[in-house]
Residue, then its C-alpha position, 0 to 999 in steps of 0.5 A: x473574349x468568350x464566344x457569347x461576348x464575340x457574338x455581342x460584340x459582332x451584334x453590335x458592330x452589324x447594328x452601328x454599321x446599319x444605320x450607315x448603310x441606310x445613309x448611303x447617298x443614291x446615285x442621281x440617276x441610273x439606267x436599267x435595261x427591261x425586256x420590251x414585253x417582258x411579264x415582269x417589266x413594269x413591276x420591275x419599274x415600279x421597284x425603282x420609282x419606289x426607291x425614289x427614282x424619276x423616270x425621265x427617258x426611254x429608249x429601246x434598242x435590238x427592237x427587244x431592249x427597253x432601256x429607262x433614264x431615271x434621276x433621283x428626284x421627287x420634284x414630279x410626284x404622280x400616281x400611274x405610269x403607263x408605257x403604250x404601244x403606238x402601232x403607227x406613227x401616222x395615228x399617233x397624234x389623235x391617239x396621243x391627244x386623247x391620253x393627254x386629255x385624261x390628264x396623262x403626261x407624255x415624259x419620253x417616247x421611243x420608236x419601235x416596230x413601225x410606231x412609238x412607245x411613249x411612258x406616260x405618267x399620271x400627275x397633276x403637277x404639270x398642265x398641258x396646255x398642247x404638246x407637238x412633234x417635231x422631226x429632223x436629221x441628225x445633224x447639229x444645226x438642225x437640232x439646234x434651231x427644232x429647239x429654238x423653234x419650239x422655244x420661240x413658240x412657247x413650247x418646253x423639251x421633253x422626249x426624244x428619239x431616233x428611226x433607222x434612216x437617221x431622222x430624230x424626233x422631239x416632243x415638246x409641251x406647252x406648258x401654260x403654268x410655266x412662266x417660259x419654256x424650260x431650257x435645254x442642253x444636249x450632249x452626245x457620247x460614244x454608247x459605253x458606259x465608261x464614255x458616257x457617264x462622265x459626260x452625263x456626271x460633268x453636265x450635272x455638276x454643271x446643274x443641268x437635270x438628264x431629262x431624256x434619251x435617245x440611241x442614234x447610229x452611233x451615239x448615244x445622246x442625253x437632253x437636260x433640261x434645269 
């Protein structure tokens, strides 16, 4: 074979594997570390909504780890996204209220400092009709009734995270164009990945959604929802 048809040939093969390339399936859902105010952090994060990821969990660690829970999904399609520094928790629920009221959704939230960083997106396809916190020690059957409590209520799980003295925190959303409150399921690993990520796999084959996050003392803990 002469070295122009060597070239046509390896042209050929490059242009058939392409398109193989392009089929690969995408991971259902990834975690990616940015720095907390990092310059680049946000465009970064758009980079992997474009790839068709949902952001639907926050968490940060060190105080300077921001750490974001993405599925692959376009099941809530939005515009914006805003991540907002909340200074104190005692002024959180006025100064939440008021995003919420200009069509922002809460997804996660996230202690840090003395106050929250909550990720807010921009979306019509979910109604608030009101939205609470809830707040418990980590301990499995406290947790267990803050959810049936809230389901009772008529209220649906989204974010969660965790403070230094052990005392975690739920958000919850009324949702009113939901027939009821969507269920939930929690799981807790050790924080490697090669103890955590079977755990998070298996739940999906069992059809729930990771829908949140939250870094305990010692775990770490993923809420999904279906």
């Amino acid at each position: 074979m002469t070295a122009r048809m060597l070239q046509i040939a390896c042209a050929a093969l490059l242009l058939a594997a392409a398109p193989l390339a392009a089929q690969e399936t995408p991971s259902p859902w990834v975690m990616d570390e940015y720095e907390v105010e990092g310059e680049t952090r946000d465009e970064e994060i758009q980079n992997r909504i474009d790839d068709g990821y949902l952001p639907v969990g926050m968490e940060v660690a060190a105080g300077e780890e921001l750490w974001l829970l993405y599925i692959h999904s376009d099941s809530l399609p939005f515009d914006q996204f805003l991540i907002v520094e909340y200074s104190q928790v005692g002024t959180l629920e006025a100064e939440m209220s008021s995003m919420i009221n200009t069509g922002w959704v809460p997804v996660d939230l996230a202690r840090y400092k003395n106050g929250m960083l909550v990720f807010f997106i921009n979306t019509d396809a979910v109604t608030v009709g009101d939205w609470g916190l809830s707040m418990t020690l980590g301990m499995e059957q406290t947790i267990e009734q803050t959810y049936r409590e809230a389901a009772e209520a008529g209220y649906s799980p989204w974010g969660l995270t965790s403070d230094d003295s052990g005392t975690l925190w739920f958000l919850f959303l009324s949702e009113p164009n939901r027939e009821s409150p969507r269920p939930v399921s929690l799981s807790y690993h050790e924080p490697e990945e090669d103890a955590f990520e079977p755990g998070v796999n298996a739940k999906i084959g069992e059809g729930w959604i990771p829908w949140g996050m939250m870094f305990g003392p010692e775990n770490i803990y993923f809420q999904y929802t279906n």
